[in-house]
N, C-alpha and C positions, 0 to 999 in steps of 0.2 A: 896277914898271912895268906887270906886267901886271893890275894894278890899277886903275890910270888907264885902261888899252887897255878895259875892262870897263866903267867907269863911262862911259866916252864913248859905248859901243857903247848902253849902256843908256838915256841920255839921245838920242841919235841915236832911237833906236828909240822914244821917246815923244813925241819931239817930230814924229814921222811924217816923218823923215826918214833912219830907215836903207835901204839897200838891199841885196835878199840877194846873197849872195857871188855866185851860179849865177845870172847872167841869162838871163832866160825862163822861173824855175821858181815865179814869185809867184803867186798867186791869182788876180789880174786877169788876168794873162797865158793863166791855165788856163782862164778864161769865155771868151775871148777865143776860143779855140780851140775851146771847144765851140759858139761861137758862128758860127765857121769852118766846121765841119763840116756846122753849119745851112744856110748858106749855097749851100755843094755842094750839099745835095739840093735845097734851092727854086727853083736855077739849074740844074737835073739835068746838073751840071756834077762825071762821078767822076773827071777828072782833077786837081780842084781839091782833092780829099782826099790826092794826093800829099804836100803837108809836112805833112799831121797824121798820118801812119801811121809807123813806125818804120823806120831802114834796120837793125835786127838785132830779130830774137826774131819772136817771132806776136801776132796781133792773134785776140783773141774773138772770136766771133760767134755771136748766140742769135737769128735773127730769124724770124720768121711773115708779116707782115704787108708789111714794105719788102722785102723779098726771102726765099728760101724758104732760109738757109743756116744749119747750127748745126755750129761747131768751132773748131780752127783755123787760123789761114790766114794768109801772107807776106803783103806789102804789095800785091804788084800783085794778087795772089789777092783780096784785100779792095778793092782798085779796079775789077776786072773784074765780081766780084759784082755792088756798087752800079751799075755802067755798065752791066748787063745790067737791073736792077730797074730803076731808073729812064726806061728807055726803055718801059715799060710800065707803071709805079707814078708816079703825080702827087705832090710833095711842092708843097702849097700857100701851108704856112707850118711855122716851126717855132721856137720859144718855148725856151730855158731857164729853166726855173723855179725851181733851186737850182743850188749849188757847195758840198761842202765839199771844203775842201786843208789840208795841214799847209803849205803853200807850197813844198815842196821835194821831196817824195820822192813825193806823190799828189795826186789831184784828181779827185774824183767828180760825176759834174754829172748832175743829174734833168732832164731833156727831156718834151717833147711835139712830135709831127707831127701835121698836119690831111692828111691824104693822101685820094686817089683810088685805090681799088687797083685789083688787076688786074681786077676784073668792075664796072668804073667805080661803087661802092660808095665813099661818101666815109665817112672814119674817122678818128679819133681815135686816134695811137698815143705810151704813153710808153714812153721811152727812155731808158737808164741808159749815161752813158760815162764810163769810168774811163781815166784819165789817167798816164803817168808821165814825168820826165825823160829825156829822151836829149840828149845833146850841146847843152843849155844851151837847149833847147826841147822844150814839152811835147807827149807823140804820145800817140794812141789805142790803149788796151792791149784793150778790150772795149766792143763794143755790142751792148746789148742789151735787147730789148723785155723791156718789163715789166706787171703788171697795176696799174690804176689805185686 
């Protein structure tokens, strides 16, 4: 029997019709979100980062450019942050330009912002955010600017 259970799963799975066990922890789902969080800054909208931060553990943060903060920090620590950055930092647009995920357990997404910063200086900023599962949706474990 659990031989059959295996060959179905397998053939489901090729015929691009499995679905994983943990809904909201697929791939598409994890761009999705990092695609979300784009969003909050272009709309300088940090109350909108509420469902992508975690309700247990801490969230990274490496940042120079969107805001001056490096550690880490609770959820609303990480929303007050961006709500203070953003009422002085323009985020004008913002691109992801990769994902990898195992589908389930990670999700690492490569970004770009086109910002304004605080000495009205327009820039160019990439950004790495690393993703994990909580309660069947994926939250922001770490952002972090990076060099291009």
């Amino acid at each position: 029997m659990r031989r059959i259970a295996v060959l179905v799963t397998a053939v489901l799975f090729l015929a691009g019709l499995w679905i994983p066990s943990a809904a909201g922890t697929g791939t598409d789902e994890a761009r999705d979100a990092a695609r979300r969080f784009g969003l909050a800054l272009t709309s300088a909208n940090a109350s909108a980062l509420r469902p992508l931060l975690p309700a247990r553990g801490k969230v990274v943060l490496a940042l120079s450019r969107l805001a001056q903060e490096s550690g880490s920090f609770a959820s609303g620590q990480v929303e007050a942050v961006f709500r203070d950055a953003l009422a002085v930092v323009a985020v004008r647009s913002f691109e992801v330009l990769g994902m990898e995920s195992d589908a389930r357990s990670f999700a690492l997404a490569s970004a770009r912002a086109s910002i304004t910063d605080r000495q009205g200086r327009a820039a160019i900023v990439p950004i790495h955010l690393a993703f994990q599962p909580e309660d069947g949706v994926w939250v922001i474990r770490e952002i972090r600017e990076t060099l291009e």
